[in-house]
C-alpha positions in Angstrom: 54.2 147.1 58.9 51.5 149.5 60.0 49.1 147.0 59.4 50.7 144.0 61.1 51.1 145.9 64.4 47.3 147.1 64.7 46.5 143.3 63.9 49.3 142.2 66.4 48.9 144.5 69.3 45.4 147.0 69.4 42.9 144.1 67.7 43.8 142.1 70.5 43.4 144.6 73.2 40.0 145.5 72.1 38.9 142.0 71.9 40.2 141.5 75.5 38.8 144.4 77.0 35.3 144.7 75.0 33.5 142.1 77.1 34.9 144.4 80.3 32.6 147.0 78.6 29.9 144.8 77.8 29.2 143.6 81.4 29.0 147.2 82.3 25.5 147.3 82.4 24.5 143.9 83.4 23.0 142.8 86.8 22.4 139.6 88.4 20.0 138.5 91.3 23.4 138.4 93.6 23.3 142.4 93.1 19.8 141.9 95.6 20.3 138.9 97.8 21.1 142.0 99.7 17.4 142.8 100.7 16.1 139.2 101.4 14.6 140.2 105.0 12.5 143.3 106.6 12.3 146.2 106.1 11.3 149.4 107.2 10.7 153.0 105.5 8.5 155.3 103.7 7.1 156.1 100.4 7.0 159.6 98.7 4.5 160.3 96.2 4.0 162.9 93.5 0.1 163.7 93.5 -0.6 164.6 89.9 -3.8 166.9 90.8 -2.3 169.2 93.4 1.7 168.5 92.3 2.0 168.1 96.3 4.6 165.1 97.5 2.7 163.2 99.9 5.0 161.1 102.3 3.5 158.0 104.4 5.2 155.0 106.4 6.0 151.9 104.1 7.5 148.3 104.8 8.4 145.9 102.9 9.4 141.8 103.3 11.4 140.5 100.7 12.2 136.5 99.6 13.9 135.4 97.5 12.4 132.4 94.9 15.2 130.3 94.3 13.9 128.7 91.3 13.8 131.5 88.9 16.3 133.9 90.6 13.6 136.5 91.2 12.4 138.2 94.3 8.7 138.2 96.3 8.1 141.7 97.3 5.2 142.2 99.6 4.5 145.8 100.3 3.1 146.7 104.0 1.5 150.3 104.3 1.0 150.4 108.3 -1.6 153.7 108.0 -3.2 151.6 105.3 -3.6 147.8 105.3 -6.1 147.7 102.1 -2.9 148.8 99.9 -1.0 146.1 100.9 0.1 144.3 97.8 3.0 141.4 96.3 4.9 141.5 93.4 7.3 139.8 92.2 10.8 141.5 90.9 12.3 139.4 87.9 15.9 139.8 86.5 16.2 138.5 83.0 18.5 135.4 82.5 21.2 137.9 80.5 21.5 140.6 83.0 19.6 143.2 81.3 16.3 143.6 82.0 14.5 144.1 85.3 11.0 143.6 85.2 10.8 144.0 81.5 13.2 147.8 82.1 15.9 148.1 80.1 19.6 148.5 82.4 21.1 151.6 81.5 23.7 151.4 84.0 25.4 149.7 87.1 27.5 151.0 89.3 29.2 151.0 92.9 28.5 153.9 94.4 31.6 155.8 97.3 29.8 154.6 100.1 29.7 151.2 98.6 26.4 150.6 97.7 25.2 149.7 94.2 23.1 151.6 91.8 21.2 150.6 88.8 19.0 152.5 86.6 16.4 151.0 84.2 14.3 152.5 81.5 11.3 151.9 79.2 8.9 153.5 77.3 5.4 153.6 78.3 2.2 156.0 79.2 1.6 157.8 82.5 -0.1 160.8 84.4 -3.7 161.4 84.5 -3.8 162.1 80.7 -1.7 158.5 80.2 0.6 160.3 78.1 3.8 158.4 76.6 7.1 158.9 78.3 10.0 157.5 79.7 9.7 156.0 82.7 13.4 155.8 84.5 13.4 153.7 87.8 16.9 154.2 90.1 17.9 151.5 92.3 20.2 152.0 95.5 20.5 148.4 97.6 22.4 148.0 99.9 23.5 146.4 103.2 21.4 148.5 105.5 19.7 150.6 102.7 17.5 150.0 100.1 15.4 152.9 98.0 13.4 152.6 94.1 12.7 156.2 92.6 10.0 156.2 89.7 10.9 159.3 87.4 9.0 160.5 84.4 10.0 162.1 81.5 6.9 163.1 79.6 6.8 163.4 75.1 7.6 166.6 74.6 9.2 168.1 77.4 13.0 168.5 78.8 12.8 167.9 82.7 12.3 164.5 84.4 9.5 164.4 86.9 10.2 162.4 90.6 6.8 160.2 90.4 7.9 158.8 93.5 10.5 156.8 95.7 10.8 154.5 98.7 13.2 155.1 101.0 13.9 151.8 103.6 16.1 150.9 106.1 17.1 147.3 107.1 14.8 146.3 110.4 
């Protein structure tokens, strides 16, 4: 009898709510259609020889390419033009990569906006040491911002590499 009511009842329940779970950590590039525009902000940075933040005036223009689903970023640093770069921002077809980053998680956030953290393994700092690099995500109407942390081989304590902080124009 004990049998035929976990079959009956709970088997069913898990297979219903499993794929509830399973999306958890998926994305899509409707979580950014969000930041197609202008926008305007600043970009802190972590300098590895003096371990000083360094903060400087950062834009950014983003478009979306409709025939993948991925995004044209082109960075604008007003104090310095020669940095000025493009990239573009992929989300994988299943919802869980982000440029090649593995989604941890995705959530709303009180105020309504979305965060989504992403993770991979690779080598960093001066010495290119392996770590995990751990980017956070918070998009938004109105806000947008990408933190870079580090967590170095070894060692206990993530390290803020750096993070851009924008507003929409």
């Amino acid at each position: 009898m004990k049998i035929k009511i976990i079959f009956t009842i709970i088997v069913p329940f898990f297979i219903t709510i499993f794929p509830i779970f399973a999306q958890k950590n998926k994305i899509s590039a409707k979580d950014f259609d969000v930041l197609v525009g202008s926008w305007k902000g600043t970009l802190t940075y972590l300098d590895y020889s003096s371990g000083k933040p360094y903060t400087m005036p950062a834009d950014i223009e983003v478009k979306k390419n409709k025939k993948d689903k991925s995004f044209v970023i082109d960075n604008i640093y007003p104090d310095e033009p020669k940095a000025n770069s493009s990239y573009t921002m992929v989300i994988s077809q299943d919802g869980k990569l982000i440029d090649k980053e593995s989604v941890k998680s995705r959530r709303k956030l009180d105020d309504g906006n979305l965060e989504i953290i992403t993770e991979k393994t690779e080598k960093d700092g001066n010495d290119n040491k392996p770590a995990i690099i751990r980017h956070t995500y918070i998009v938004g109407k109105n806000i947008f911002s990408k933190r870079k942390e580090i967590l170095f081989e070894g060692t206990k304590e993530w390290i803020k590499r750096h993070e851009y902080n924008y507003t929409k124009k």
